[in-house]
C-alpha positions in Angstrom: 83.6 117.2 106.7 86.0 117.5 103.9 89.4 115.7 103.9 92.5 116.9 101.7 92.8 114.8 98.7 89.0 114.5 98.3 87.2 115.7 95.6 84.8 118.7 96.0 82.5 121.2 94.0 84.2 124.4 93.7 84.1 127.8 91.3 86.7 127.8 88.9 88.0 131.1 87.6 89.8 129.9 85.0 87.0 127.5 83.5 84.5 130.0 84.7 82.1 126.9 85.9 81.5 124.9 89.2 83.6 121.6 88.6 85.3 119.0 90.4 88.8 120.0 92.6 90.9 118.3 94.7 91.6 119.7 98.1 94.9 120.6 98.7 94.9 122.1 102.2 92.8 123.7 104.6 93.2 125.7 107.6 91.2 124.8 110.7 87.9 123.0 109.3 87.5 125.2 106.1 88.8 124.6 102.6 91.5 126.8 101.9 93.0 125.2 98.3 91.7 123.4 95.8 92.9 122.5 92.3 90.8 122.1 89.4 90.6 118.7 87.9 90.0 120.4 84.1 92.3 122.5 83.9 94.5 121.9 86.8 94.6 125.0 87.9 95.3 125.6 91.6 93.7 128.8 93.4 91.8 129.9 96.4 88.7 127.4 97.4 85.2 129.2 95.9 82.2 127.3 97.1 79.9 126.6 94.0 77.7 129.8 92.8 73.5 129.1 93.5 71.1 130.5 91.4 69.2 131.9 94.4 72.2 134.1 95.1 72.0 135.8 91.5 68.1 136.4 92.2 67.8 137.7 95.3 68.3 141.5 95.7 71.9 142.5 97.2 71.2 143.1 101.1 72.7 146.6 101.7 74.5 147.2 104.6 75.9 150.0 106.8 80.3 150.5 107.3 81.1 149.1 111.1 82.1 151.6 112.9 85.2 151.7 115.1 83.6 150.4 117.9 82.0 147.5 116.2 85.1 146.9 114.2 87.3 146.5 117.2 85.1 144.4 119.0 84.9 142.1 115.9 88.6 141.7 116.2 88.9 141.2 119.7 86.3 138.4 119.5 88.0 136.8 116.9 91.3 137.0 118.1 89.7 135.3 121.2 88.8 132.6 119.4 92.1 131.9 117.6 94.5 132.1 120.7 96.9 131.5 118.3 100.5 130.5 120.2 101.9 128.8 116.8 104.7 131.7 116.7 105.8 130.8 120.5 105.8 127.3 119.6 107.5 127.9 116.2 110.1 130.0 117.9 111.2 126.9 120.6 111.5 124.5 117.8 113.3 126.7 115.3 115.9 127.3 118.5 116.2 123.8 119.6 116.7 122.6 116.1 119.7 120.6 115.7 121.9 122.5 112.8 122.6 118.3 111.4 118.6 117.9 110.7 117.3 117.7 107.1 115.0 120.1 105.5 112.9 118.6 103.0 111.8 121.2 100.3 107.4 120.9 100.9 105.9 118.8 97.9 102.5 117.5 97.8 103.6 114.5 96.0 106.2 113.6 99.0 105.0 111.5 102.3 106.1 112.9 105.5 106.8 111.3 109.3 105.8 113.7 112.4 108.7 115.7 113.3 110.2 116.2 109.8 111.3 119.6 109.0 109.6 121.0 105.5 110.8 124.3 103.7 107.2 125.7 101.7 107.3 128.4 99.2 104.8 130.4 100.2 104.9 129.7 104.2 108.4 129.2 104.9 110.3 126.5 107.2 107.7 124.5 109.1 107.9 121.9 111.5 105.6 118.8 110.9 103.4 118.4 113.9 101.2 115.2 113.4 100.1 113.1 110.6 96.3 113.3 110.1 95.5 110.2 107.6 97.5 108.9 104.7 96.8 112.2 102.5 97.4 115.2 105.2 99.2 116.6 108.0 99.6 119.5 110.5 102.5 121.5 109.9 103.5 124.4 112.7 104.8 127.5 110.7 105.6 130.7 111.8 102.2 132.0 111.7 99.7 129.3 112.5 99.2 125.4 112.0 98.4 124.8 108.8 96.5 121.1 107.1 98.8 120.2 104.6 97.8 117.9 101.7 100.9 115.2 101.2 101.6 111.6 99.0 98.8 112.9 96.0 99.5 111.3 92.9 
């Protein structure tokens, strides 16, 4: 299991090699950020390229059809039951107009229940503090790992 602040193998785009990243979030269990430790680069986690995927022959597979891609959807929103825009919602009302918003850094170090403003995600509320290096933060969306005090 991975933990945000760790280092990990990872695909790097800009270096065009597998090399050492930090993880900067994740979403659920699975690796969502990393940033490379080369070039500093930060970009969508790619898990290191094997050499047994470049030799084996491309499996070739049919379109889903409707059907199957409906039922894909419905089993995966099963799985999610995602109520983080409910619970968003009730905490974005009952917020008091007097509390602080804290612009998101991953530098900063964060309490439960401190309200963070991301670029990307928007105002989020934080939920729990996971260890000393990550948190879960309720956004509009989802619940999203959140990296935090990296130096």
């Amino acid at each position: 299991m991975s933990v945000i602040g760790e280092n990990i193998d990872a695909y790097c785009l800009k270096c065009k090699m597998v090399l050492a990243h930090v993880i900067m979030f994740k979403v659920g269990e699975t690796v969502n950020k990393v940033k490379c430790n080369t070039c500093a680069a930060e970009h969508k986690y790619r898990p290191e390229k094997t050499a047994a995927k470049k030799t084996t022959v491309p499996k070739v597979s049919r379109p889903l059809t409707l059907k199957e891609t409906m039922a894909k959807r419905a089993a995966a929103a099963k799985v999610q039951d995602n109520n983080a825009p409910m619970k968003w919602d009730l905490r974005n009302r009952s917020r008091d107009s007097a509390t602080t918003v804290k612009d998101y850094s991953i530098h900063n170090q964060y309490r439960s229940k401190d309200v963070v403003n991301h670029s990307v995600f928007g105002l989020g509320y934080v939920e729990r503090i996971v260890s000393d290096k990550s948190m879960d933060v309720l956004f509009s969306d989802a619940v999203k790992l959140m990296a935090m005090n990296i130096t």
